[in-house]
C-alpha positions in Angstrom: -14.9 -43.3 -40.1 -13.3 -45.3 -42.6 -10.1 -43.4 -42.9 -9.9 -43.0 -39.5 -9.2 -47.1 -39.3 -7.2 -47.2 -42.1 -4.7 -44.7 -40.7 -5.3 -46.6 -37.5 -4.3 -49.9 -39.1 -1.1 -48.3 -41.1 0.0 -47.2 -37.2 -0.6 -50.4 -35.9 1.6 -52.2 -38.3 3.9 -49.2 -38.0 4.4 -50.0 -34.5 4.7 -53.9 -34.8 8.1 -55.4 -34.0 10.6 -56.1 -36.5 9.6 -60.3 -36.3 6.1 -59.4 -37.2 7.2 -56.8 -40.0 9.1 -59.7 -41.6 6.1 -61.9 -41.0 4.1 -59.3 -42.9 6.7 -59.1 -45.6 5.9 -63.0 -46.3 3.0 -63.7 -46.7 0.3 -63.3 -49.7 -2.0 -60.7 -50.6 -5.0 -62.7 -49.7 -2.8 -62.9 -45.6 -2.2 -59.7 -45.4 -5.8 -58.5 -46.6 -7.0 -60.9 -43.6 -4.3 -59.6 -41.4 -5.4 -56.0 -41.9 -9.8 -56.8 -41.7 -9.0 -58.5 -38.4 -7.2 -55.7 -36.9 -9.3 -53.1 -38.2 -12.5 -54.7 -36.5 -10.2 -55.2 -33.5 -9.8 -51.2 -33.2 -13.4 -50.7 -34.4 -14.5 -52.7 -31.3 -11.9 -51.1 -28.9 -13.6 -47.6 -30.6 -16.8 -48.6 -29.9 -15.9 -49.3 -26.4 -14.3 -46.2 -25.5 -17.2 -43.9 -27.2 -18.9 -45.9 -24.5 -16.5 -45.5 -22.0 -16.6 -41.5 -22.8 -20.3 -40.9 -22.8 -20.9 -43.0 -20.2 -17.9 -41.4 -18.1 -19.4 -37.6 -19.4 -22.2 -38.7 -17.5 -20.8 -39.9 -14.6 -18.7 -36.7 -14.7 -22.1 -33.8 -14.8 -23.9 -35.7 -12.1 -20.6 -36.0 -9.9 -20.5 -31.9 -10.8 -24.1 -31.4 -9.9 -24.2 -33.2 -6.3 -20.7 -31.4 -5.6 -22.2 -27.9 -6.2 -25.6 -28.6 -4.7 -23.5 -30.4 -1.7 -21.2 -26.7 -1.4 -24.4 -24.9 -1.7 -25.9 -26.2 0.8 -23.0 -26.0 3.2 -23.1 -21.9 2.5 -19.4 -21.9 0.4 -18.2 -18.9 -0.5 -19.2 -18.5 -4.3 -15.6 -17.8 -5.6 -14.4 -21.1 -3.6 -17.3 -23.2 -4.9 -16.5 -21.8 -8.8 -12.7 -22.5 -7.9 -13.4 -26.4 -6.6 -15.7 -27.4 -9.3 -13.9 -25.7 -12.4 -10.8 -28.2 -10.9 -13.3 -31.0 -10.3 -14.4 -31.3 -13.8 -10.6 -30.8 -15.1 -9.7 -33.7 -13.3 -12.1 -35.7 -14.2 -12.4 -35.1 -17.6 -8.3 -35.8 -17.7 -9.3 -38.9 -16.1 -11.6 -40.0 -18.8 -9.6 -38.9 -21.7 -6.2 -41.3 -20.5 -8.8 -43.8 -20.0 -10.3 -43.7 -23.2 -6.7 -43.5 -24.8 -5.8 -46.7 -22.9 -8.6 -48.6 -24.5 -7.9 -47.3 -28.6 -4.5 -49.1 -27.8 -2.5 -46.1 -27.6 0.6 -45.9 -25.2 -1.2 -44.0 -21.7 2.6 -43.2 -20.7 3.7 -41.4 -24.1 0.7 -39.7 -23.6 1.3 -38.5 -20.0 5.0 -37.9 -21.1 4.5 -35.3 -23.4 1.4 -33.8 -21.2 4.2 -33.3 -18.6 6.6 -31.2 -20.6 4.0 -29.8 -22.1 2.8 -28.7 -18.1 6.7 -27.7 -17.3 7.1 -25.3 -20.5 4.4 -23.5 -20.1 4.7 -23.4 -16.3 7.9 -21.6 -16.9 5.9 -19.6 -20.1 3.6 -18.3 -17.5 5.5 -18.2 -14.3 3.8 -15.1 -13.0 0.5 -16.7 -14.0 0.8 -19.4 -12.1 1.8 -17.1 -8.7 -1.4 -15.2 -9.3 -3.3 -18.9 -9.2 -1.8 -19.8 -6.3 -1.9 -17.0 -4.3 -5.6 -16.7 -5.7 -5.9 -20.4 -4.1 -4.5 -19.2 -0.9 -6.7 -16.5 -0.3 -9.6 -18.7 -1.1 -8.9 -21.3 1.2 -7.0 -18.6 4.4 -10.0 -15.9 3.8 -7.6 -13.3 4.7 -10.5 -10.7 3.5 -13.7 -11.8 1.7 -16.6 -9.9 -0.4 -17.7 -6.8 1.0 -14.6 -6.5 3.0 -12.5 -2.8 3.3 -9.0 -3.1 2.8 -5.7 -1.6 2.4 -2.9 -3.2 -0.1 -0.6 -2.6 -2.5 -1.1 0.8 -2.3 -4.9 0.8 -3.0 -7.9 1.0 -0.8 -11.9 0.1 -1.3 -13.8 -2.6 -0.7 -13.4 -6.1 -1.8 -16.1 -6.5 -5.0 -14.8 -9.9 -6.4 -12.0 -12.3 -5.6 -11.2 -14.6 -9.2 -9.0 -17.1 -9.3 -6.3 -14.6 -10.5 -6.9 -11.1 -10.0 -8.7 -9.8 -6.7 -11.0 -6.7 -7.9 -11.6 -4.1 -5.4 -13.4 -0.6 -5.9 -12.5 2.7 -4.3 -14.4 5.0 -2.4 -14.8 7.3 -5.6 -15.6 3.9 -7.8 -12.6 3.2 -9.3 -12.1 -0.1 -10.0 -8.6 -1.5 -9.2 -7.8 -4.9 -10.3 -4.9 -6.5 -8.1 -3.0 -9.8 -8.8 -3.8 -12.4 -5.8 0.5 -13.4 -6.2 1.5 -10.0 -4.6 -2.0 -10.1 -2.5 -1.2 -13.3 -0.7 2.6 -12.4 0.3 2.2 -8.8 0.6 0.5 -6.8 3.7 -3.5 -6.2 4.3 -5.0 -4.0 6.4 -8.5 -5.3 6.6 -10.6 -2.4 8.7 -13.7 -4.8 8.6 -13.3 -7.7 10.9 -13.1 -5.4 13.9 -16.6 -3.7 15.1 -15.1 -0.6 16.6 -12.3 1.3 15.0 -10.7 4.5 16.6 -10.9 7.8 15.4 -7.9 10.6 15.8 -8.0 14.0 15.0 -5.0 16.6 15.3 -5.7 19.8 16.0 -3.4 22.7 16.2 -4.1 25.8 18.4 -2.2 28.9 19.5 0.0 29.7 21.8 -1.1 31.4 24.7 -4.4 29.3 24.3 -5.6 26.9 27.2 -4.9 23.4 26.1 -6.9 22.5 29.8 -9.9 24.8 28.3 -9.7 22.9 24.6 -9.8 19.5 26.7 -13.0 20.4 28.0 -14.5 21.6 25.6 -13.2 18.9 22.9 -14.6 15.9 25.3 -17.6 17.7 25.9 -18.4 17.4 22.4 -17.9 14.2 22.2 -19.4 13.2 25.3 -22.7 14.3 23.9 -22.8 12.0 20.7 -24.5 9.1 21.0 -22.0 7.6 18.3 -18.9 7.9 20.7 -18.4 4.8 22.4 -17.0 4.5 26.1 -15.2 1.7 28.4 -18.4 -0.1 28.5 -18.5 -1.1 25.5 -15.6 -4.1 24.6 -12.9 -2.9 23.3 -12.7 0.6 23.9 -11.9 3.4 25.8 -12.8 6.7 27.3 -12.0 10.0 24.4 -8.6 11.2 25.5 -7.1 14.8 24.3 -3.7 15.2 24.6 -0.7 17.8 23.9 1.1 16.2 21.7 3.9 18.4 20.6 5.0 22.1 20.5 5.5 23.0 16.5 6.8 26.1 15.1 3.7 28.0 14.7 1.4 26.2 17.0 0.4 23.4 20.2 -1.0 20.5 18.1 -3.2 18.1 20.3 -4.5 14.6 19.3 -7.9 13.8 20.2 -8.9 10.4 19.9 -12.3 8.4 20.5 -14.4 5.2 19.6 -16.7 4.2 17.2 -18.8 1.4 15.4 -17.2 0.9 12.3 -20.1 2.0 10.1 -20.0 5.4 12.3 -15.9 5.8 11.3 -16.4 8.7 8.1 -19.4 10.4 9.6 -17.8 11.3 12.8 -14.6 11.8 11.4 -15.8 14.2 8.9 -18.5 15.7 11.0 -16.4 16.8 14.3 -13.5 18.1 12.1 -16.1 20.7 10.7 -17.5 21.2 14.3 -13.8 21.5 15.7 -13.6 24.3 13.7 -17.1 25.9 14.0 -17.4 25.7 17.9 -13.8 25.1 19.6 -13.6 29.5 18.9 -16.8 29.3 20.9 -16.6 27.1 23.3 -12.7 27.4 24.8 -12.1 30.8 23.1 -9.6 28.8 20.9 -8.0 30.2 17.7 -6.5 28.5 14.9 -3.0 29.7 13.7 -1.2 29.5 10.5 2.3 29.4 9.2 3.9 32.6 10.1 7.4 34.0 11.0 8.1 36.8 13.7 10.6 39.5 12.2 12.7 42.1 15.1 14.1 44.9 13.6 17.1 46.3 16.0 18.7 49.6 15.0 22.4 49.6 15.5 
């Protein structure tokens, strides 16, 4: 305590002007003794004061913090909003406080707030990328482009939407990866988010023979689906009757594309499961056979 006001007093008569320096260089021991006892119980009342100030305003500070997350409970905020708002509350706040408590030791607020700000603008430019990742982080926050829980497609990956931080976005795939993904590239780039819908469609391409009946694999491909409860039709919003259609002549084979309605939780089961019974029953059912890759050879004698 007691060095801490004598240093305070040597900067205090450090930063006197030059009349009062001169004044200090004439008097007596005895003056200056006086001189320095009355400024050194002037700061140790201005110290006093701002412990006061700081406690007081720490308090002021946890019960603003505590009504502010009970208020964002309450209202049902998203939790990585409510972490994101409050961790910038108390920042604030507590910035607050300190220039305030440096404004009542004496010190000068505006040197202070000087060298904060270049220290802000170096490392702004130190962490550049950083900073993109915050505010695209803050964007997706606030624009809820996806949320928690949420299937998407970006930057090459796709899973579902585990956590969304302030700078990464972590997502985990359907084999459990986990993929982190900076929010910078997240909030520019392109998402494909297969959640917000209810229905999705399902397509399948099949390839057949030639000299098969696309008309027979028709029938027997929307008979199929026409008896799963899981295929959805016109009355239902959004969607449409299953189609099958010939949708080009290849080299080895008539490839048709089949496509059909579903709930969204229904998308991998019936994808999966009528590509297997494709397979198993079109044979069957339409007397369909699958080709593969092959290459006709005619041999001509001369």
């Amino acid at each position: 305590m007691i060095p801490a006001l004598i240093q305070a007093a040597e900067e205090a008569v450090a930063a006197a002007p030059a009349v009062e320096l001169a004044q200090l260089k004439d008097m007596t021991f005895d003056e200056l003794m006086s001189t320095l006892v009355s400024k050194l119980i002037h700061f140790s009342i201005s110290l006093c004061i701002a412990l006061v100030v700081f406690y007081a305003g720490r308090f002021i500070i946890t019960r603003l913090y505590n009504v502010t997350e009970k208020l964002m409970l309450k209202r049902h905020v998203e939790a990585s909003l409510t972490t994101f708002i409050l961790s910038m509350v108390r920042i604030v706040l507590y910035f607050i406080l300190l220039v305030t408590v440096i404004g009542i030791l004496g010190l000068e607020t505006s040197s202070f707030l000087a060298i904060f700000a270049s220290a802000g603008v170096a490392i702004g430019m130190a962490l550049s990328g950083t900073l993109q990742n915050f505010a695209g982080g803050v964007l997706i926050l606030l624009l809820k482009p996806f949320k928690v829980g949420d299937t998407i497609e970006a930057q090459g990956y796709a899973g579902t939407v585990r956590k969304i931080e302030i700078f990464n976005t972590i997502i985990t795939t359907p084999d459990n990866k986990t993929i982190i993904i900076p929010n910078g590239g997240l909030s520019t780039g392109t998402i494909n988010n297969s959640t917000t819908q209810t229905v999705r469609r399902v397509d399948w391409t099949i390839g057949i023979s030639y000299g098969d009946s696309p008309a027979r694999a028709r029938e027997a491909i929307l008979g199929m689906l026409g008896g799963d409860a899981r295929i959805l039709g016109p009355d239902t919003p959004g969607c449409a009757a299953p189609v099958v259609w010939v949708a080009s002549l290849d080299d080895s084979a008539v490839t048709l594309t089949v496509r059909a309605w579903v709930r969204k939780e229904d998308y991998w089961d019936v994808f999966f499961g009528f590509n297997e019974r494709f397979y198993d029953e079109l044979p069957e059912r339409a007397g369909i056979s699958f080709p593969f890759p092959q290459m006709d050879v005619h041999m001509q004698r001369d």
